[in-house]
C-alpha positions in Angstrom: -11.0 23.3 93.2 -10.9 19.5 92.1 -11.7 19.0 88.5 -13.6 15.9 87.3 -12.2 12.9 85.0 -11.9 13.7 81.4 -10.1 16.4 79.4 -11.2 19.6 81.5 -11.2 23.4 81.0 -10.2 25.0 84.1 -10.6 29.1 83.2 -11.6 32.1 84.3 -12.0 31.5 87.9 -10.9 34.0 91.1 -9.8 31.6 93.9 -8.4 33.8 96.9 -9.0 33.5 100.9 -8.2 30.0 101.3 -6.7 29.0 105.1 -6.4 26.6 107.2 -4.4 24.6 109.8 -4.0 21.7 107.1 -0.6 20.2 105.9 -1.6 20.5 102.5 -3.6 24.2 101.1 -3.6 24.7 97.2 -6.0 27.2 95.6 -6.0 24.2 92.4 -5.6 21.0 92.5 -5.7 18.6 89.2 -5.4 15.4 90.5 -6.9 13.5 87.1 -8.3 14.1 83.6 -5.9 16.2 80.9 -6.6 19.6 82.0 -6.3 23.2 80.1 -5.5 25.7 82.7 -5.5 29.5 82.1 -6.8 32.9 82.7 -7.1 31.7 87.0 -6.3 34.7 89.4 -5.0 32.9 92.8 -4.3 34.4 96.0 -4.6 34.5 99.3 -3.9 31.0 99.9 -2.7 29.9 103.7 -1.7 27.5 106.3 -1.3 28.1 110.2 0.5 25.1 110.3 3.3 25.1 112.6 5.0 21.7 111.0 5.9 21.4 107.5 2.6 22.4 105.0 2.5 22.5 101.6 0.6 25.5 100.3 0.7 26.2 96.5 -1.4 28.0 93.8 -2.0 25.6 91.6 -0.8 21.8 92.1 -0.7 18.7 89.3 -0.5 15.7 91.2 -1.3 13.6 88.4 -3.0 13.8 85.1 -4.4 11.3 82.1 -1.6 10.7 79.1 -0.4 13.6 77.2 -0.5 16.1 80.1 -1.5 19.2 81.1 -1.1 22.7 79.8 -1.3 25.8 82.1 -1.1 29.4 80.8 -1.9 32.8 81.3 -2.7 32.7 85.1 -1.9 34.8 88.1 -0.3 33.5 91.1 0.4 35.2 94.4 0.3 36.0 98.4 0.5 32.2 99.4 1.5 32.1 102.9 3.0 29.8 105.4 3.8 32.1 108.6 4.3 29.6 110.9 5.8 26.7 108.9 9.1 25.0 109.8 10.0 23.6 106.4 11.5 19.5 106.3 14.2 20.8 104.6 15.1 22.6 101.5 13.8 19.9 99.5 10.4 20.3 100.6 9.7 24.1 100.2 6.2 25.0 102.1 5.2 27.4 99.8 4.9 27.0 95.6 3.7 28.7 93.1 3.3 25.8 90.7 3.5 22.5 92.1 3.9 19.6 89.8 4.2 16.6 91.6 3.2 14.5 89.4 5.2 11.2 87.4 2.1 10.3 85.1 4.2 8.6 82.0 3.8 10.0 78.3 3.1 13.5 79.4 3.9 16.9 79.3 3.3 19.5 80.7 3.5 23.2 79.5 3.0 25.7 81.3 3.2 29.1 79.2 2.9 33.3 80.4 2.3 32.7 83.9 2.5 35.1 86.1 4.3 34.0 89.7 5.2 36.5 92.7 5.7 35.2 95.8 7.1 37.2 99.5 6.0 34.9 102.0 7.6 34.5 105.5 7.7 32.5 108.2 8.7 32.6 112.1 9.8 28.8 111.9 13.4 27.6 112.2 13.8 26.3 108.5 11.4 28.2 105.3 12.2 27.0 102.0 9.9 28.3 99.2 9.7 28.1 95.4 8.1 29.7 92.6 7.9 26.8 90.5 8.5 23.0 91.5 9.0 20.1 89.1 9.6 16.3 89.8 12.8 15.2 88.1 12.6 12.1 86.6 14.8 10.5 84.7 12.4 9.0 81.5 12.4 12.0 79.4 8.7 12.0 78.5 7.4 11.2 82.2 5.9 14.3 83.6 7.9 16.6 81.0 7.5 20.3 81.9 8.1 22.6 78.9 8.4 26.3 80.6 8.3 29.0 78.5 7.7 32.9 78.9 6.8 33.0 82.8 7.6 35.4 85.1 8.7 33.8 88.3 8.9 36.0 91.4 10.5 34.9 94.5 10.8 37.9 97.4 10.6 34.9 100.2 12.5 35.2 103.6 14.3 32.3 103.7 15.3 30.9 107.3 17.6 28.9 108.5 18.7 26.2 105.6 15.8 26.9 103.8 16.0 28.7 100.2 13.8 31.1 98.3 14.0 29.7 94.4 12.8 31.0 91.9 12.8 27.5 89.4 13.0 24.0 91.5 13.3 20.5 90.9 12.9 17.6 93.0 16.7 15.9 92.3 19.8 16.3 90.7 20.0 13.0 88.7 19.5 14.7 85.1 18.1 17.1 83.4 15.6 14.3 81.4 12.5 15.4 81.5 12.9 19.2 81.7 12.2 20.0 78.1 14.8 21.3 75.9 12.1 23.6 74.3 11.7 25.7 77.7 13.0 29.0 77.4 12.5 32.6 77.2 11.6 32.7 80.9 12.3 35.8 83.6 13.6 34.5 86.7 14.2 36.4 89.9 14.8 35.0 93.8 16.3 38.2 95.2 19.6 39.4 95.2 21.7 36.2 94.8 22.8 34.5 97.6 23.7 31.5 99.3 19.7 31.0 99.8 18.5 32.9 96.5 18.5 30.5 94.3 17.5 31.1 90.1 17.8 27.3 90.4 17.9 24.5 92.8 17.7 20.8 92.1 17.8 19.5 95.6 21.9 19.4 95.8 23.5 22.5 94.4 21.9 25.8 94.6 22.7 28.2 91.2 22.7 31.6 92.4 22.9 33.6 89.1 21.2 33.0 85.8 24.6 32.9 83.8 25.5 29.1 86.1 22.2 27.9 85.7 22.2 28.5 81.8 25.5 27.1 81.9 23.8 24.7 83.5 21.0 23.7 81.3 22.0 24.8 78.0 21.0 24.7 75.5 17.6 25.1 77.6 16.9 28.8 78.6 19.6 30.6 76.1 17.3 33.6 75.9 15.6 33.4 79.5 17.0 36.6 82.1 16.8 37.7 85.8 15.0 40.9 87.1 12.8 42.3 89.9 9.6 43.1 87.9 7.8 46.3 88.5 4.2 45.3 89.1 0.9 47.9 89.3 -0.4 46.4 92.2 0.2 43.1 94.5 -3.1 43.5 96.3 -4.8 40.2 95.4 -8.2 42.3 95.4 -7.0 44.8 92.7 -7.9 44.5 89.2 -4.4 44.9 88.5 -2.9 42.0 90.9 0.8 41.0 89.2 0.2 43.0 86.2 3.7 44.6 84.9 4.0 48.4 84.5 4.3 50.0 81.1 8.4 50.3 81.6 8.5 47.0 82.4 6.5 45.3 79.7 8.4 47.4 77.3 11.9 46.2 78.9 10.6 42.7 78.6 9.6 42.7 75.0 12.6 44.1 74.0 14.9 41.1 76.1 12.7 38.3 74.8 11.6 39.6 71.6 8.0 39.0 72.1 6.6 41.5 69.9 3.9 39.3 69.3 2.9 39.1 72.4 2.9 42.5 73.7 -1.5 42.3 74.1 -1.4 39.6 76.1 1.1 41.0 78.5 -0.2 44.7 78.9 -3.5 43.0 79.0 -6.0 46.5 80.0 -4.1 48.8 78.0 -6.9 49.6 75.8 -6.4 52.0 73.7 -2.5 53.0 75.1 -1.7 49.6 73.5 -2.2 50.9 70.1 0.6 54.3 71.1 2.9 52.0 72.3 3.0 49.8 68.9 3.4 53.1 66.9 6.2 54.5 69.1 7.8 51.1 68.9 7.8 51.0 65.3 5.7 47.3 65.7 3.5 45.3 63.0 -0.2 45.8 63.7 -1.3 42.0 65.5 -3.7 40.6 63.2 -5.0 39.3 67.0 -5.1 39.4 70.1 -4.5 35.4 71.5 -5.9 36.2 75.1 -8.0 38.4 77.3 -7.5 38.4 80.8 -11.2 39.3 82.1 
């Protein structure tokens, strides 16, 4: 999907069974304009490419002044099987890709939802659930992340890495927004290749040294495999959290607030769990997930 010049809408749409042999396989691509980006389900997305692809949910390569803001979308089963990464610094496989270095921009990307397990039989598989170009012009391309849920179960092979939260170099820390925060971040159990954090040098294994890290970025942000109803791209409940773990979840980030959006079909068992939880009525409820 390619929108068209101009400040877009992008909502509401179910991309999934995407593949082909191409080097480059996103189920978005923004590429112009100052899109709004929310309420997408993605999946399914895949290259047979034996080289090194680049397959991703949703990809900014560029966008108009001010930026682009991307929330409250669904992103998973993105798959590179055969892929032989370049390197770590090129992972085939992203959940949001933001390539782009448009100056006087931002771009916030809000309660996405990111799982990724993908595998490959190549020699080298590097993946990541989010990607950001560093640069070192702190209002080029600035990505504000706040409340995501970023998934990485990837296989990594050879040198490759699974990450959970990427950037593109080490220089600085510039144009990764000081507001981001409040994020859960998970790459498997840590190891030399689960990564919480890569930045194309050093590989932070554990949220405590990537908070140490980035502070004063991501005080309140934590790791944990999610428990998720269903990860069948087909199911109306694709990357939605069970009850336990939406409860678990409001109670680290202190999201009260935003317990709808999160629990999204609860329907009436939303209203039990705010009285068992002692919780203010919402006056609204910010988004619907259709």
């Amino acid at each position: 999907m390619l929108p068209e010049p101009g400040t877009r809408t992008v909502s509401n749409n179910l991309i999934h069974t995407i593949s082909s042999s191409g080097s480059t396989v996103t189920g978005m691509l923004q590429s112009q304009s100052t899109p709004t980006i929310f309420n997408n389900k993605i999946y399914n997305i895949s290259s047979s490419s034996i080289t090194n692809p680049t397959v991703s949910g949703i990809t900014v390569s560029s966008v108009s002044a001010t930026g682009a803001t991307i929330y409250n979308n669904y992103i998973g089963d993105l798959k590179a099987p055969s892929a032989t990464s370049t390197s770590a610094l090129s992972p085939s496989v992203r959940g949001i890709n933001i390539s782009a270095a448009t100056a006087l921009s931002t771009f916030n990307v809000y309660y996405n939802t990111i799982h990724l397990n993908a595998s490959s039989s190549g020699t080298l598989f590097a993946t990541a659930g989010v990607f950001h170009t560093q640069n070192t012009t702190a209002t080029t391309a600035a990505l504000n992340l706040v409340n995501n849920i970023i998934v990485n179960n990837s296989t990594p092979v050879g040198t490759g890495n699974s990450v959970a939260f990427q950037r593109s170099a080490s220089t600085d820390l510039n144009n990764y927004a000081t507001t981001s925060n409040n994020n859960l971040f998970y790459a498997g159990t840590p190891g030399a290749n689960n990564l919480i954090y890569f930045d194309g040098t050093i590989g932070y294994q554990t949220l405590a040294t990537f908070q140490a890290l980035v502070t004063t970025r991501e005080t309140a942000s934590v790791t944990e495999n999610p428990n998720f109803i269903s990860l069948v791209g087909s199911s109306a409940d694709f990357c939605i959290l069970i009850l336990q773990t939406v409860l678990w979840m409001v109670k680290a980030f202190q999201l009260q607030e935003l317990l709808p959006i999160m629990i999204c079909k609860a329907g009436m068992l939303l209203l039990r769990i705010w009285e068992q939880m002692s919780l203010p009525q919402p006056l609204a409820i910010p988004y619907t997930i259709q």
